[in-house]
N, C-alpha and C positions, 0 to 999 in steps of 0.2 A: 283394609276393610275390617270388620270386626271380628273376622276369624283366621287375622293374618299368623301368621306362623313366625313372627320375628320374636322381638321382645316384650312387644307392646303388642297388647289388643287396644284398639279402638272402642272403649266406652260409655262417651255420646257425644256429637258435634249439633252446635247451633249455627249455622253460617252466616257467617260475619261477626260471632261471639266469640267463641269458645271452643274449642273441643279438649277431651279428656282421654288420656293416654292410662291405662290400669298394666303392670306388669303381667307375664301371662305364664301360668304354672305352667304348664305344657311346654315352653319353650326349651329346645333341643342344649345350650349354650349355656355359660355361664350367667344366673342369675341378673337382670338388672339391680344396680346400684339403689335406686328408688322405685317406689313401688308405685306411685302414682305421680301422673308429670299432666298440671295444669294450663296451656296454650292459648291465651286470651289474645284479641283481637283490638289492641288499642291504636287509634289511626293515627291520635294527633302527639307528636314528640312531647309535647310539653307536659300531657297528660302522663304519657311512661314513667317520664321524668319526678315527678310529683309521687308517684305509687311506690318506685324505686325508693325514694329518698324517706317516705312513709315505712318500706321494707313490708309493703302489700306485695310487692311481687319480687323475685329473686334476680329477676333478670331483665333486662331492656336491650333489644337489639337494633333500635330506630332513632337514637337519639343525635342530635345535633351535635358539631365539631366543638363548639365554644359550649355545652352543654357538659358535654365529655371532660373539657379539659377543669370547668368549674367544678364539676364532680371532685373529681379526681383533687383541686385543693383545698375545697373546703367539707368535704363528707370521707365517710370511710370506704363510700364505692368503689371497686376497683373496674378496672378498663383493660382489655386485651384487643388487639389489632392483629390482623393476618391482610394481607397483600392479597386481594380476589382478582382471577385470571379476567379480569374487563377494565376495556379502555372507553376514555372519555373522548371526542373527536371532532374536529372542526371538517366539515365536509366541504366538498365544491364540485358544482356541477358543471363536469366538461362537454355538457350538450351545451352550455352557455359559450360563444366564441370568446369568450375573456379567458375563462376559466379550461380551455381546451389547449390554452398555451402552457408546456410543463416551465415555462419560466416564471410567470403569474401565480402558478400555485406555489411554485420554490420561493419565492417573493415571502409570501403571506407566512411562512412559518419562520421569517425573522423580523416578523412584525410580535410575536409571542416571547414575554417575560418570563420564559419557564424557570430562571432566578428567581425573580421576584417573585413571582405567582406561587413557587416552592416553600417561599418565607412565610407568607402572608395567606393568602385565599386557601392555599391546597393545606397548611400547615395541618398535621392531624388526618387529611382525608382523602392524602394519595400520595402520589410521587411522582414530575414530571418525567415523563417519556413520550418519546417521536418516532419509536419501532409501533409497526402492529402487533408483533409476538410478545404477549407480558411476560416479566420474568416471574419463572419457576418453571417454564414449560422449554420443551426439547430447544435446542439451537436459537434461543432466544440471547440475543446481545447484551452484556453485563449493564448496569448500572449509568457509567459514564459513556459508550459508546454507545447506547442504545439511544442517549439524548445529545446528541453534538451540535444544537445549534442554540444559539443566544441574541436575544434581541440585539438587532443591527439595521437599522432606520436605514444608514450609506448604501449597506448593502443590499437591502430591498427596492430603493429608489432605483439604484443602478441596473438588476435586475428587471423593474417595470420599464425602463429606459427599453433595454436591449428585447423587450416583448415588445416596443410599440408602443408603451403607453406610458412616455414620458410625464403630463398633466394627470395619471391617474384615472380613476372612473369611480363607476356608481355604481352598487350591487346592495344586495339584502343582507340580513345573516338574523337566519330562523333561528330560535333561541325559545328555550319555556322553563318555567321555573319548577315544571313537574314534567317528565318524572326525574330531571338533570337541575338538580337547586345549584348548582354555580356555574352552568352555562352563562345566567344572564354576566353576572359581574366581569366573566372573562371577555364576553365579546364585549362587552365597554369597554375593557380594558386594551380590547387589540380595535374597537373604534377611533379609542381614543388616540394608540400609537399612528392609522394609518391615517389621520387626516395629516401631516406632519409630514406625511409623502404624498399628497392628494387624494386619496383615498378615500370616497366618500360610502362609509357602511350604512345604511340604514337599519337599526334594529327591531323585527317583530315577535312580538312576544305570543306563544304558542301553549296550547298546555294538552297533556299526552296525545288525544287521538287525533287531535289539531294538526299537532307537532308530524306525526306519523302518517297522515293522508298526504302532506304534502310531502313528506320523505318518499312512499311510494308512487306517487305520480310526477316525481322529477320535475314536483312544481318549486323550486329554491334557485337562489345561487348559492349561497353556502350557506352550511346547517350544524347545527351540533347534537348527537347521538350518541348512545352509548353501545359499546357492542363487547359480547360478553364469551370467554372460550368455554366453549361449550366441553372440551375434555383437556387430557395433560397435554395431548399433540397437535402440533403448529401446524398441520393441514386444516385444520377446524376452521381456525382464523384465516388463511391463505386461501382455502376456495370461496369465500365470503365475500372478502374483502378485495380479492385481485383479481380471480379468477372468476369470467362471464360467459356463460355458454352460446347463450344469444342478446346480441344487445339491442335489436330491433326493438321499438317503443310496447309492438302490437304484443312480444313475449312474453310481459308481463311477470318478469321473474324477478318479483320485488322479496323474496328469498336473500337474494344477492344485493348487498349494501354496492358491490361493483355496478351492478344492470341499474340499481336509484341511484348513482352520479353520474350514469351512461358511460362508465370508463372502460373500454377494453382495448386490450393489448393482446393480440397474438402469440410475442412471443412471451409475453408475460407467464399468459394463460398456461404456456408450454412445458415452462420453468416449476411452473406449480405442478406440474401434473409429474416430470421428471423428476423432484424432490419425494414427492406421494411414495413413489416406485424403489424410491433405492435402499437398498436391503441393508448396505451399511451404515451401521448407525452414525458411527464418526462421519464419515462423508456424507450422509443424511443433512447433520446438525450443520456442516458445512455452507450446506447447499440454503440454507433456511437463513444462514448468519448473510450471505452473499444476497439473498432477496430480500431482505430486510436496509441491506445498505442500499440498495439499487432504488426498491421501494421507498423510501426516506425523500429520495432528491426526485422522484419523477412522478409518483402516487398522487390519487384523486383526494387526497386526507392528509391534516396535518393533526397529529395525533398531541393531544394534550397531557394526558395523565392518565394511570392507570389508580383504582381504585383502592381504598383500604376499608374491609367489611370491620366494623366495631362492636364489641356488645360490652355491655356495662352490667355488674352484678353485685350483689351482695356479700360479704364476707361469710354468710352462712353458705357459701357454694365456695365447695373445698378446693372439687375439680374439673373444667371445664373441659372438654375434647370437640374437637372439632375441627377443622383443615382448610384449605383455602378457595375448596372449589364453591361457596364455602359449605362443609357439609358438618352438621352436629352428631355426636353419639350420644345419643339422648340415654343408651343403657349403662355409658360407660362414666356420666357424670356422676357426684359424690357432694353432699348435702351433710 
């Protein structure tokens, strides 16, 4: 408010325009860097894009993957990436009796190019992973163990074999190009692997609050969403995502990404709850590496990619601060 006690006073805000940040004599702390810090409200990338390159604005924080990388060869823009604690994820609903089989859902995540898709789609704006825990956060799974699987056609058919459904079936996959722009191109992409095992996906295209009504009314078979950790520590993600208190429909505890695929597990829940509790930290991080393997092969999610936040800036910005949750120090930047 405008008589916050940080660094910045607040101005004036137009909303949906503008608001103006004035440094504040009063404050207790070392001096901010700049003295006034301008925050405009541009929606569409291409526009950012255009003011950037004009050097109307210092900074662009929304711009496209292939935007980025043209910057960056033919302007003097620069580009910084940081690894943001959110994953991108291919959902399936085990109220569905298809998708209640854990061999059907272990199936579907070696229908996923997380190679390819590394090279090519994700290139610049994340980095394949099939843990829930992103890395940077406590007893999260490195790199190469946190992704251990790779598209395997043999071994997905064999698998839908041993679930019963040797010819395959027919299911949906919710998909929207706002507010997840490369949901669609991936589930074409795993459309296109699982006809090839019988697989017949049908793709509906959804856009935010479309997308999200039928997330929380468990009206899908499989869906893709983004889900974001809320702090450094891997209970944030693990009560969300595993852990269900009530899975009864009439609960309504659409909170829980576990109660919209209807997935619960007893002792699953258990595990979460005994990781929450244990004081020590090594054996903590332990306990979180073991539910993450466990979770990998038997979870209601096959988890695609974790996110990379990008902002693009002018060369007249010296210094940029900011972290991965992701959070800026607007008083410690330098012009």
């Amino acid at each position: 408010h405008s008589a916050c006690v940080g660094p910045y006073q607040l101005s004036s805000w137009r909303p949906g325009e503008a608001l103006l940040l004035r440094a504040s004599s009063n404050y207790w702390g070392e001096a901010p860097k700049l003295k006034k810090i301008l925050i405009r409200h541009v929606a569409e990338p291409g526009t950012q894009r255009l003011l950037l390159e004009k050097h109307d604005i210092d900074v662009a924080r929304n711009l496209m993957p292939e935007d980025l990388t043209d910057l960056q060869k033919t302007t003097d823009i620069k580009v910084e990436r940081v690894l943001a604690p959110s994953m991108i994820i291919w959902g399936f609903n085990t109220t569905n009796p298809i998708f209640a089989n854990e061999k059907v859902r272990l199936a579907m995540r070696y229908l996923i190019d997380y190679e390819g898709l590394g090279k090519t789609l994700l290139k610049d704006v994340g980095i394949p992973r099939a843990s829930f825990i992103p890395l940077g956060t406590l007893g999260a799974l490195d790199e190469k163990e946190g992704q251990p699987f790779k598209l395997d056609l043999q071994k997905a058919k064999q698998l839908l074999t041993e679930a019963g459904y040797p010819n395959g079936f027919e299911a949906n996959i919710f998909a929207g190009a706002s507010p997840y722009p490369f949901a669609l191109p991936i589930a074409q992409s795993l459309q296109d692997n699982a006809k090839k095992i019988g697989v017949r996906f049908k793709i509906e295209r959804f856009v935010g609050t479309q997308l999200f009504s039928k997330f929380y009314a468990r009206g899908f078979d499989t869906i893709f969403f983004g889900w974001n950790n809320g702090s450094a520590d891997p209970h944030t993600m693990a009560v969300r995502l595993i852990y269900n208190p009530d899975n009864r429909f009439e609960a309504k505890n659409t909170g829980y990404a576990s109660w919209c695929h209807g997935y619960f597990d007893k002792t699953m829940n258990q595990k979460v709850k005994d990781a929450l509790f244990q004081k020590d930290p090594q054996k903590r991080a332990q306990m979180y590496a073991d539910l993450q393997r466990e979770f990998m092969q038997k979870g209601p999610y096959a988890f695609i990619y974790q996110t990379y936040v990008s902002v693009a800036m002018t060369p007249d910005v010296k210094k940029w601060v900011w972290n991965s949750a992701p959070r800026i120090f607007y008083s410690a930047i330098e012009k």
